[in-house]
N, CA and C atoms as a LAMMPS dump frame, in Angstrom:
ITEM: TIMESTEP
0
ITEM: NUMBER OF ATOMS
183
ITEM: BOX BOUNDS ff ff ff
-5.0000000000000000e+02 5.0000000000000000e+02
-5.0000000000000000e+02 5.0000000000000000e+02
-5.0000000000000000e+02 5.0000000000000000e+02
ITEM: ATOMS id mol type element x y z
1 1 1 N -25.136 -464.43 -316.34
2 1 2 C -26.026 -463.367 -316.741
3 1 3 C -25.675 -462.101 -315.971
4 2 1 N -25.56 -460.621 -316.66
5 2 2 C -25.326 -459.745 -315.884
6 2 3 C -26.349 -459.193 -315.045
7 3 1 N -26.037 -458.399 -314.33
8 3 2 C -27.031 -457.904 -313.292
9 3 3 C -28.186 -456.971 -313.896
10 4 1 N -29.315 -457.25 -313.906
11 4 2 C -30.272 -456.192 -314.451
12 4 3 C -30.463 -454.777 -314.192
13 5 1 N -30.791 -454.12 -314.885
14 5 2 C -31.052 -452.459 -314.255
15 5 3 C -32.358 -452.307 -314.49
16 6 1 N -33.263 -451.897 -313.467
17 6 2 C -34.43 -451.538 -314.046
18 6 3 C -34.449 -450.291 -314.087
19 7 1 N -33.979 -449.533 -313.964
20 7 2 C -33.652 -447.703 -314.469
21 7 3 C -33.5 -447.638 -315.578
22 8 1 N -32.788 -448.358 -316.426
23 8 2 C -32.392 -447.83 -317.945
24 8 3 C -33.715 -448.112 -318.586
25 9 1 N -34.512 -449.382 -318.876
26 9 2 C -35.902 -448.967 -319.5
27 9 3 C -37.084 -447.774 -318.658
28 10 1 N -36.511 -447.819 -317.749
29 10 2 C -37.615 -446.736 -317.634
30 10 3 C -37.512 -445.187 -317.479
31 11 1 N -35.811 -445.182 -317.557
32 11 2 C -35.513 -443.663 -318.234
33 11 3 C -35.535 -443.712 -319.388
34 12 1 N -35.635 -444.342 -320.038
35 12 2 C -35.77 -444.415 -321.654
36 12 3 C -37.414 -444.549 -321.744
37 13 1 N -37.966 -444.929 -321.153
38 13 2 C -39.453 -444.453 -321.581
39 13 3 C -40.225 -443.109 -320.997
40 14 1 N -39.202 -442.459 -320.064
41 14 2 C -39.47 -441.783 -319.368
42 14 3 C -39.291 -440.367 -320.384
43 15 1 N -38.224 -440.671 -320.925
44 15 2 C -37.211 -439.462 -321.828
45 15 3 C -38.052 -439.469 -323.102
46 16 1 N -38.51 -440.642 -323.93
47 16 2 C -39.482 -440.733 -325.029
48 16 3 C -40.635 -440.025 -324.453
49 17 1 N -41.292 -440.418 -323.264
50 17 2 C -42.628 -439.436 -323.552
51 17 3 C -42.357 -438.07 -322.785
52 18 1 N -41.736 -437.744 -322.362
53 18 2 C -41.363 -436.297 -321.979
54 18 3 C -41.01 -435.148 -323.679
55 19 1 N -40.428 -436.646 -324.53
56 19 2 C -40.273 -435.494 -325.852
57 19 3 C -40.877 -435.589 -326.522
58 20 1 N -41.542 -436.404 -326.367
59 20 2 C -43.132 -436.482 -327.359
60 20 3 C -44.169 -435.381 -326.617
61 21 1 N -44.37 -435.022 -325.305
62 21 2 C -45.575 -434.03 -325.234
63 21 3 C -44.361 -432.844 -325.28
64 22 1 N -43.474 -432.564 -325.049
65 22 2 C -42.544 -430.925 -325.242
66 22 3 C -42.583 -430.782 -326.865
67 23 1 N -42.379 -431.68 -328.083
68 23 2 C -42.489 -431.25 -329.096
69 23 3 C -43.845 -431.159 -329.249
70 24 1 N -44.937 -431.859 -329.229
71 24 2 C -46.181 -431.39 -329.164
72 24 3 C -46.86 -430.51 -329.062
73 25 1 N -46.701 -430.002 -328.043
74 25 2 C -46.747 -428.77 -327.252
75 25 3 C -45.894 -428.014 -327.681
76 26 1 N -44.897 -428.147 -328.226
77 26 2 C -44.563 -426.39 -328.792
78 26 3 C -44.832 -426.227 -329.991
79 27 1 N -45.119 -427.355 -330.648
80 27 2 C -45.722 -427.322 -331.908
81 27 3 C -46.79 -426.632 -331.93
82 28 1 N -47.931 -427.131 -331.051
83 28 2 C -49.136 -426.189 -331.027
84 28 3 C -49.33 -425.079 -330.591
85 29 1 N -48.259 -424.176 -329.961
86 29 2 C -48.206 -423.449 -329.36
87 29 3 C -47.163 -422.132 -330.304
88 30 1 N -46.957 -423.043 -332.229
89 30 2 C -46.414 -422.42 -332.108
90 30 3 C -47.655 -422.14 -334.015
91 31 1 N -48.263 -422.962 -333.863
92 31 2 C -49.927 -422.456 -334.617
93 31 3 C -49.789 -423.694 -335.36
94 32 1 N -49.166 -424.906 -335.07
95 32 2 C -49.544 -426.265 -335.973
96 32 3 C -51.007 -427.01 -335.713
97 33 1 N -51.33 -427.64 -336.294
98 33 2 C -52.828 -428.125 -335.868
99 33 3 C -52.516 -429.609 -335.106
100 34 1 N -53.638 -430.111 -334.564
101 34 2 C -53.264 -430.515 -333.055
102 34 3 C -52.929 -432.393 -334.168
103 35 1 N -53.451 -432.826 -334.828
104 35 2 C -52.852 -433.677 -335.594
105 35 3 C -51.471 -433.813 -336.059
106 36 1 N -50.76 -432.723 -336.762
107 36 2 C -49.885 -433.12 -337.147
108 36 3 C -48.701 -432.455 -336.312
109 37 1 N -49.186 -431.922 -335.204
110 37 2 C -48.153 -431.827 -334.2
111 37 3 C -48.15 -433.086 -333.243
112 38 1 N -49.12 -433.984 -333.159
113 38 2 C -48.79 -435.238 -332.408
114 38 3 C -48.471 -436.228 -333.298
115 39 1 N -48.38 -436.123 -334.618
116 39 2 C -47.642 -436.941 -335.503
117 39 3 C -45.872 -436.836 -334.988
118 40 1 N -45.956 -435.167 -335.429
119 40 2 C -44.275 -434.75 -335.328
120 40 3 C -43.476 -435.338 -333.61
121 41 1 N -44.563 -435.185 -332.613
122 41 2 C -44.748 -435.863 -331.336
123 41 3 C -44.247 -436.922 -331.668
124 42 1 N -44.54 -437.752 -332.226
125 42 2 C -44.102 -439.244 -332.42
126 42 3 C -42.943 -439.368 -332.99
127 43 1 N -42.785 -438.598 -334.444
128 43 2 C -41.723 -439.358 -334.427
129 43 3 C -40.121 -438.72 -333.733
130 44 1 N -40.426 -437.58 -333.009
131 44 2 C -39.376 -436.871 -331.954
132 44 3 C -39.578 -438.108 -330.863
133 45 1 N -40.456 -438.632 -330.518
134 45 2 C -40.209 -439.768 -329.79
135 45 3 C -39.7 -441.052 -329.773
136 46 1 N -39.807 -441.486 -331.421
137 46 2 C -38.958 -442.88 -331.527
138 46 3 C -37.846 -442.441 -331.767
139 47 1 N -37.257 -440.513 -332.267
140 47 2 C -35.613 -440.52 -332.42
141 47 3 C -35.258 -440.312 -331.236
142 48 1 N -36.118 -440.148 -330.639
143 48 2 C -35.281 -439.597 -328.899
144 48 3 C -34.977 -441.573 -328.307
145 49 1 N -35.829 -441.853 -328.444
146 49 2 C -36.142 -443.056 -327.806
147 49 3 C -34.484 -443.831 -328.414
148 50 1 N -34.356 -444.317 -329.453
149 50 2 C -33.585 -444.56 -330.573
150 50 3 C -31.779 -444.661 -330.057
151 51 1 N -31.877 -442.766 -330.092
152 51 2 C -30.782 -442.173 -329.501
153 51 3 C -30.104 -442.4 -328.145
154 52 1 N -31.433 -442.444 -327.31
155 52 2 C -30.868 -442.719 -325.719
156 52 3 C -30.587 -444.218 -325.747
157 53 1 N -31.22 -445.148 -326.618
158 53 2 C -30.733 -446.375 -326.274
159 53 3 C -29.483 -446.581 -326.851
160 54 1 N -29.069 -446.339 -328.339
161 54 2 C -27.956 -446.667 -328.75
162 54 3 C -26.841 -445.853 -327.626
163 55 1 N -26.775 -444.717 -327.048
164 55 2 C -26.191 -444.35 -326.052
165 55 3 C -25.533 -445.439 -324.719
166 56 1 N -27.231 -445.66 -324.351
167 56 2 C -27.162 -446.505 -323.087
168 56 3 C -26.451 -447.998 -323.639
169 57 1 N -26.802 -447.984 -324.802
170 57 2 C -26.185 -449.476 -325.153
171 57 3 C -24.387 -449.664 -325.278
172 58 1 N -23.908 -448.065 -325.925
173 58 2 C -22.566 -447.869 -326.404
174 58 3 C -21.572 -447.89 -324.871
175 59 1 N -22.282 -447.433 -323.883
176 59 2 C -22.059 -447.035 -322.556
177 59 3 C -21.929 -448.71 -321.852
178 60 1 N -22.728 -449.523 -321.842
179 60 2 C -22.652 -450.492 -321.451
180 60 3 C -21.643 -451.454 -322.129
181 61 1 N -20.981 -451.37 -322.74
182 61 2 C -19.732 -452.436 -323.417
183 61 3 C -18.678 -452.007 -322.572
């Protein structure tokens, strides 16, 4: 079994909710209503989320 990292899940959850409240927040900031800017929140968070793993995953082979 290889050696575990506990950094990579938790920069990857770290990086998902950092871009879930920055799109949020500029969403509302930029006159969206507070619903469907934490929708758009979300799903900037499962592509961010998504992205950094297939990364971290391509990186690890």
């Amino acid at each position: 079994m290889k050696k575990y990292n506990i950094i990579r899940p938790i920069m990857l959850i770290v990086i998902a909710l950092l871009t879930k409240s920055l799109v949020t927040n500029l969403c509302m900031v930029l006159g969206m209503g507070q619903e469907a800017a934490a929708n758009l929140g979300f799903m900037a968070m499962m592509i961010a989320g998504i992205v950094v793993f297939t990364r971290m995953r391509r990186h690890q082979k």
